[in-house]
C-alpha positions as CSV (number, residue, x, y, z in Angstrom):
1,X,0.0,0.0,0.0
2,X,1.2,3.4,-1.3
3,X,0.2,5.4,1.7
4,X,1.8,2.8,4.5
5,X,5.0,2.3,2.5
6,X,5.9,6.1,2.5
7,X,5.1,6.4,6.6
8,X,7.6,3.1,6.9
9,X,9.7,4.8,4.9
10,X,10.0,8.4,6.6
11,X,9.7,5.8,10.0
12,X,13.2,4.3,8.8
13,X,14.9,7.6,7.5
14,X,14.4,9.3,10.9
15,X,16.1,5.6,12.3
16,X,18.7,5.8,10.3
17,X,20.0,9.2,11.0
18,X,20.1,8.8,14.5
19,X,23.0,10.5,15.5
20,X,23.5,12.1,12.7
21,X,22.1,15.9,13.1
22,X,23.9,17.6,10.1
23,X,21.9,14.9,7.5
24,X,18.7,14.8,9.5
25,X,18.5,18.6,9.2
26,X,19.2,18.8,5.5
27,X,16.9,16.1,4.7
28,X,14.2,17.8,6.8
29,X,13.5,20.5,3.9
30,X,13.9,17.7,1.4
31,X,10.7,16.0,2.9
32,X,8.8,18.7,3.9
33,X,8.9,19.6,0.1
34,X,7.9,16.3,-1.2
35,X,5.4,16.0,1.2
36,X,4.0,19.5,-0.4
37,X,4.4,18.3,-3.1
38,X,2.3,14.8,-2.7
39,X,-0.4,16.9,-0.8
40,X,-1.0,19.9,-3.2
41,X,-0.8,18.4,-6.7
42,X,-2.9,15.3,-5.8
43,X,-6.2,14.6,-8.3
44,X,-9.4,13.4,-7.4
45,X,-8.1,12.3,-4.2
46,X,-9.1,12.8,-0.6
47,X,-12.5,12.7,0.9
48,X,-13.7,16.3,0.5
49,X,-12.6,16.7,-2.9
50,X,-16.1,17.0,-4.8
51,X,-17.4,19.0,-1.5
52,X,-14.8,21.8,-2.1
53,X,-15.4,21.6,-5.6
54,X,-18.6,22.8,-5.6
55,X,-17.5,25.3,-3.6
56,X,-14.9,26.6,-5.8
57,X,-17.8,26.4,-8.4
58,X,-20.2,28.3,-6.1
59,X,-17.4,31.0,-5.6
60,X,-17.7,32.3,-9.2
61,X,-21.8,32.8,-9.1
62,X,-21.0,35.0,-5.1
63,X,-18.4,37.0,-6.4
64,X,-15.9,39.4,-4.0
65,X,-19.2,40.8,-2.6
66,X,-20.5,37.3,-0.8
67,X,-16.4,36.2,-0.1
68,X,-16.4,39.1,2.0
69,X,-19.6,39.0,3.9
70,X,-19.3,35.1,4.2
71,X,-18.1,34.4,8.0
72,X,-15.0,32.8,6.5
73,X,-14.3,35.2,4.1
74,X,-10.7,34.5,3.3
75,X,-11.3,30.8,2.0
76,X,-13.7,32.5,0.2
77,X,-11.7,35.1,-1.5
78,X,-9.0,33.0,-2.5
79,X,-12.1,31.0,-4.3
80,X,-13.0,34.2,-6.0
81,X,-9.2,34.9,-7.0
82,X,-8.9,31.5,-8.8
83,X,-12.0,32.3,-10.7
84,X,-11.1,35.8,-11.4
85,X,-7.3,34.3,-12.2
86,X,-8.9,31.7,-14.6
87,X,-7.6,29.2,-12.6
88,X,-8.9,25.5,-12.2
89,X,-10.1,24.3,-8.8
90,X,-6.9,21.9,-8.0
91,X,-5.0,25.0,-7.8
92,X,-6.9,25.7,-4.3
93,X,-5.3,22.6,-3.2
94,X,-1.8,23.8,-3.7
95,X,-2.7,27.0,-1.9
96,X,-4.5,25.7,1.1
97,X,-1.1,23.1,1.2
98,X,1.0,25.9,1.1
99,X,-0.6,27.3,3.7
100,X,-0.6,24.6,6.1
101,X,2.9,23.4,5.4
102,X,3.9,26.8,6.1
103,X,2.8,26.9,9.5
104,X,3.8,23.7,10.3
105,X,7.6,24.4,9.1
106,X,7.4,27.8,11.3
107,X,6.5,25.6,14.7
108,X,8.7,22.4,13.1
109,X,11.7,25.1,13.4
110,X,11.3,25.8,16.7
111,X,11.7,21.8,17.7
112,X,15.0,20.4,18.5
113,X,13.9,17.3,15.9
114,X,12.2,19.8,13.2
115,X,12.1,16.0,10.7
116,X,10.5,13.5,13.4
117,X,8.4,16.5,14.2
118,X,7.4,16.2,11.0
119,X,7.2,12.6,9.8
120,X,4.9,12.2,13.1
121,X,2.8,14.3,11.7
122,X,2.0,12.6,8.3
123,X,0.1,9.4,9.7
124,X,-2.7,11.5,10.9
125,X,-3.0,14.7,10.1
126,X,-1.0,15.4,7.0
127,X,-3.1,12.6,5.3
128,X,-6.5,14.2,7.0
129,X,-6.4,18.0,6.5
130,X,-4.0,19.0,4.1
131,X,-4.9,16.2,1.7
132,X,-9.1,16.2,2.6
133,X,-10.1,19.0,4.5
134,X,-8.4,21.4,3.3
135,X,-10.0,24.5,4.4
136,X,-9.4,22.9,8.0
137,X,-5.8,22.4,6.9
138,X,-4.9,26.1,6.3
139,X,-6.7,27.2,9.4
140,X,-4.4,24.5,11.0
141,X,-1.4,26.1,9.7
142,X,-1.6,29.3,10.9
143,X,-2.5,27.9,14.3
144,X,0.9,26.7,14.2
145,X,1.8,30.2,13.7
146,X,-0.4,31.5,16.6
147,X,1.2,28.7,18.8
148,X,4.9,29.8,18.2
149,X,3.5,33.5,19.2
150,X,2.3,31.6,22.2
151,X,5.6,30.3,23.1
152,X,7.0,33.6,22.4
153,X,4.7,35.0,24.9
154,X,3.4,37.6,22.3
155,X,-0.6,37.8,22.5
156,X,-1.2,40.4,19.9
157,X,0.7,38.0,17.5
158,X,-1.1,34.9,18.7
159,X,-4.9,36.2,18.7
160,X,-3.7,37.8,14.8
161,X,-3.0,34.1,13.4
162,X,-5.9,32.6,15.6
163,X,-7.7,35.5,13.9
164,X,-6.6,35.2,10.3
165,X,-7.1,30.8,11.1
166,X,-10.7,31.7,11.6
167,X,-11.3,33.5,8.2
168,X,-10.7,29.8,6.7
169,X,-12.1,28.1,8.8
170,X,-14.0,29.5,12.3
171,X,-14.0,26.5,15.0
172,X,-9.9,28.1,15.3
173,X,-11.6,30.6,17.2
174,X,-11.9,28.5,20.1
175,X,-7.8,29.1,20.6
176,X,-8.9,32.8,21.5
177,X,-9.8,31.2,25.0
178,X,-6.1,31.2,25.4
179,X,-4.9,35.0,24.8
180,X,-5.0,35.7,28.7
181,X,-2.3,33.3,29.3
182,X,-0.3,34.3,25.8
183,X,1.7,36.7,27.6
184,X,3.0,34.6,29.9
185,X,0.9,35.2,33.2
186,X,0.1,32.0,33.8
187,X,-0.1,29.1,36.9
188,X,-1.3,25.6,36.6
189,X,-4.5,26.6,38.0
190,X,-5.2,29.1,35.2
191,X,-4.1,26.4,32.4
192,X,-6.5,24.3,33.3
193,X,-9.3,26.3,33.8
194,X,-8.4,28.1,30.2
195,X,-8.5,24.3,28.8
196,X,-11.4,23.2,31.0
197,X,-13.1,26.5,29.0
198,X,-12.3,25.1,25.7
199,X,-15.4,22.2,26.1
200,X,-18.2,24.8,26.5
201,X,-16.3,27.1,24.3
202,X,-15.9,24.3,21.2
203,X,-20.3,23.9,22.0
204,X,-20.6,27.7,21.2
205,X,-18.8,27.7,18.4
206,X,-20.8,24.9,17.4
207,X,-24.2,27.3,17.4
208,X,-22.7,29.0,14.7
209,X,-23.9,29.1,10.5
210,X,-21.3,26.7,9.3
211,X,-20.7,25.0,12.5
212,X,-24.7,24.6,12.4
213,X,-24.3,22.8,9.4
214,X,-22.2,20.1,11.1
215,X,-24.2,19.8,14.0
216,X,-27.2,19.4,11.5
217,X,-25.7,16.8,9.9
218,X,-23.8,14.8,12.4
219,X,-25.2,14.6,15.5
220,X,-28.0,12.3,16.3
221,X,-28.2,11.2,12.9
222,X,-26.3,8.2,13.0
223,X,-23.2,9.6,11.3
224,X,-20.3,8.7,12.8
225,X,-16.7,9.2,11.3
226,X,-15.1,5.7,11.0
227,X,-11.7,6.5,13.0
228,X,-12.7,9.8,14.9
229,X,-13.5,7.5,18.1
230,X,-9.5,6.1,17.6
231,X,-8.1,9.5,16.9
232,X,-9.6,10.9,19.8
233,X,-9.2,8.1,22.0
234,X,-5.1,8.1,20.7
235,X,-5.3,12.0,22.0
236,X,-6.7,11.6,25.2
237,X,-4.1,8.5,25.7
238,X,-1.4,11.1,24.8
239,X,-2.6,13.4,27.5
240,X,-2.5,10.8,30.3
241,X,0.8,9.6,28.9
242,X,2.1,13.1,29.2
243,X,0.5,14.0,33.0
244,X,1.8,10.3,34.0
245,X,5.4,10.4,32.5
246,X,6.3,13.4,30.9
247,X,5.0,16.2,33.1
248,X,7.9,16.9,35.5
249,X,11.0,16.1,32.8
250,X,8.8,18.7,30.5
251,X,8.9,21.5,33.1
252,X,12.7,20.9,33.8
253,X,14.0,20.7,30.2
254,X,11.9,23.2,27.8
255,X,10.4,25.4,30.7
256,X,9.5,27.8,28.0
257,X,7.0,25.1,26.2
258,X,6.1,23.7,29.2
259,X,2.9,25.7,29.5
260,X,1.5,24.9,26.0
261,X,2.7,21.2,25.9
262,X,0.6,20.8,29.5
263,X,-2.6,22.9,28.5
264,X,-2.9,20.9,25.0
265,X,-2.4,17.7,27.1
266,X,-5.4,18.9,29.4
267,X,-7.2,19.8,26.2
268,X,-6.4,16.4,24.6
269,X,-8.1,14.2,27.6
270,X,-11.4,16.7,27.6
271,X,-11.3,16.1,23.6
272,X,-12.9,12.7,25.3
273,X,-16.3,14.9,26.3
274,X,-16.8,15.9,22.5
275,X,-17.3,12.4,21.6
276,X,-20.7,11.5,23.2
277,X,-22.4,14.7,21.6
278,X,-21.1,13.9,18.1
279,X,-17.6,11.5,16.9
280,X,-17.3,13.8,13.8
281,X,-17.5,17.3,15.7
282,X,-14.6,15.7,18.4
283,X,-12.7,15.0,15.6
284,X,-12.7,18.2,14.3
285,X,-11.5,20.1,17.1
286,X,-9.1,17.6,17.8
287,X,-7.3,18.1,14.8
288,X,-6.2,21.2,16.2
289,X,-4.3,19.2,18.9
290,X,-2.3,16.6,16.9
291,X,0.7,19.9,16.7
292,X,0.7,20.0,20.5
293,X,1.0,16.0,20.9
294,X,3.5,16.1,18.0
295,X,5.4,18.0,19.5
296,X,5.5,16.5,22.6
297,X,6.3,13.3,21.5
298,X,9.3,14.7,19.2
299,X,10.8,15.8,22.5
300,X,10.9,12.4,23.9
301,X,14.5,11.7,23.2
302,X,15.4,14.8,24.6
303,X,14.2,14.0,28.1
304,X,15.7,12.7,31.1
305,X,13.1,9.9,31.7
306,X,13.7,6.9,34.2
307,X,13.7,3.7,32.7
308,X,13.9,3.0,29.2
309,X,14.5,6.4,26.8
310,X,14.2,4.2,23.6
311,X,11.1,2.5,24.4
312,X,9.8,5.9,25.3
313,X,10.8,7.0,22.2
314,X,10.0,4.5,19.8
315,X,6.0,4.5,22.1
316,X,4.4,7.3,19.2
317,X,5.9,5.4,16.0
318,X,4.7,2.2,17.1
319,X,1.5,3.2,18.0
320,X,0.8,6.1,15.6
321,X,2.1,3.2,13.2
322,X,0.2,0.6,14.2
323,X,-3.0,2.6,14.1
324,X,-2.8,4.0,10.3
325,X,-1.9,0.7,9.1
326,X,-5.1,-0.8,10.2
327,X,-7.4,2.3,9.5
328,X,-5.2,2.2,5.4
329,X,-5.6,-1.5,5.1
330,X,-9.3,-2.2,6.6
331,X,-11.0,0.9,6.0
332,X,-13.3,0.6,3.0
333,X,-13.6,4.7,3.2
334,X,-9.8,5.1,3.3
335,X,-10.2,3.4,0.1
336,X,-12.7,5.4,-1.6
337,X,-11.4,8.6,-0.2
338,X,-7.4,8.1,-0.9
339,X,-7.2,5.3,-3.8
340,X,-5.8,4.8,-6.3
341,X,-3.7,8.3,-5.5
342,X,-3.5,10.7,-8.8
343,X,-1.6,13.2,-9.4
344,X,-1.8,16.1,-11.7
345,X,1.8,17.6,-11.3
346,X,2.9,17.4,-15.0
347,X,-1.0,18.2,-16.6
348,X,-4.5,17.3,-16.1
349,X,-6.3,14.5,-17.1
350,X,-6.4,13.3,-20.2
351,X,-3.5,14.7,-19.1
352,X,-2.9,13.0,-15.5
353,X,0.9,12.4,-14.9
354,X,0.8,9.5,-13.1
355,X,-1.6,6.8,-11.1
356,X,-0.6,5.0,-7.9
């Protein structure tokens, strides 16, 4: 299988340099390129392609006036711009991928592993947003950039990118919950209360137009996404693994980090609560988390834990491994949604490059 033979393969690139820092660096830009690359010229391939589609087609009968009065207006008036460009709808794919790989490089720089943050990334959520929902992608990306603003301890920077997030896509809005503690005034008590916030603030965000829609169509209706209940559970088993192993070596090591690794692992158990109301609308908002885990499991090696440091280390591979091979293999939607994988990279169909 295509998509399990490229995560055992970034798996065994990121074994193989062990030790060697120089390499793993270089080869960090390498595959964040490719994987741009595989994400942004893909054709007919991910699960909301035909959704966005439509949308794109939509876009040309709203023009600029209903992009800007649409509450997500910037997805909208880069929709507009293609049309106005003359441009085909796969070309929003390469800008939404842009977009999220973007953010993800500015937060992947600020890791002391920027490539296993990155491979870590790809069994999840570089398969689910940037190469499906891709509105959701881009709004993910520039979260990145709101978190490194967090880490920075600069608020006005953090609620801009939480802010611009929003115009593609407006459940990011829930990260506005965290702007008090953006600036670095902050105390255990306050990160948990902020996170405990987040449940009550993800339901109001839910009463909005587009958020409506979901709520319309998911809950109590019998939807249910096939791996949401695994992704979220995988989240909230991150969280406890962080609390139970990770907290105090965390503190110690990257002090600066600390408070938003230990707020997104707060976040990532409540993620749990989300799931009896609706599987899909859980999912959603935990997708917004995977950068926090990732990060904190890209920092294992650099701890001083008790015990075992490789097994530690190896712990999100194997499982994170583990899981997509089962969901790519036995997954009937995986198949629908992701194969055979098409690419459009040297012209469009009759005209398709290639066909994997």
């Amino acid at each position: 299988m295509l998509y399990v033979g490229i995560m055992n393969g970034l798996f065994l690139i990121r074994y193989g340099l062990i030790g060697n820092v120089r390499l793993r660096d270089q080869l960090y830009y390498v595959i964040l390129f490719a994987l741009f690359m595989f994400s942004a010229f893909r054709y007919e391939v991910g699960c909301d392609w035909s959704g966005y589609y439509w949308q794109y087609v939509g876009a040309g009968y709203r023009g600029l006036e209903g992009a800007l009065i649409d509450s997500e207006p910037i997805w909208w008036l880069i929709l507009h711009g293609l049309h106005v460009l003359g441009l085909p709808y796969p070309w929003a794919n390469v800008i939404s991928s842009g977009i999220f790989f973007g953010g993800v490089h500015v937060l992947a720089r600020r890791q002391p592993d920027p490539l296993a943050f990155l491979i870590l990334l790809f069994p999840i959520l570089i398969v689910n947003m940037p190469m499906s929902g891709i509105r959701q992608g881009a709004a993910i990306g520039l979260i990145c950039i709101a978190l490194a603003a967090f880490i920075d301890r600069k608020p006005v920077h953090f609620v801009f990118w939480t802010i611009i997030a929003s115009g593609f896509h407006n459940s990011a809005l829930i990260f506005l919950l965290l702007t008090p503690l953006a600036s670095g005034q902050y105390s255990y008590r306050r990160l948990a209360f902020a996170a405990f916030l987040a449940i009550p603030g993800a339901l109001v965000l839910s009463s909005g137009d587009s958020a409506q829609l979901a709520v319309d169509r998911y809950v109590d209706t019998g939807i249910d996404a096939a791996g949401s209940a695994f992704r979220v559970g995988i989240l909230m088993l991150s969280g406890l693994y962080f609390f139970l192993f990770l907290r105090r070596p965390w503190a110690e090591t990257f002090p600066n980090d600390y408070p938003l690794a230990s707020i997104g692992a707060i976040g990532m158990v409540l993620m749990i609560v989300m799931v009896p109301v609706s599987t899909v609308i859980g999912d959603r908002f935990g997708y917004y988390l995977i950068p926090i885990q990732t990060m904190i499991f890209a920092r294992i090696a650099y701890l001083p834990l008790p015990g075992s440091r490789v097994l530690h280390t190896a712990l999100p591979y194997l499982g994170l491994g583990l899981v997509f091979t089962v969901w790519s293999l036995l997954s009937w939607h995986f198949h629908k949604c992701y194969l055979p994988y098409n690419s459009w990279l040297f012209g469009f169909p009759g005209g398709v490059a290639f066909q994997l």
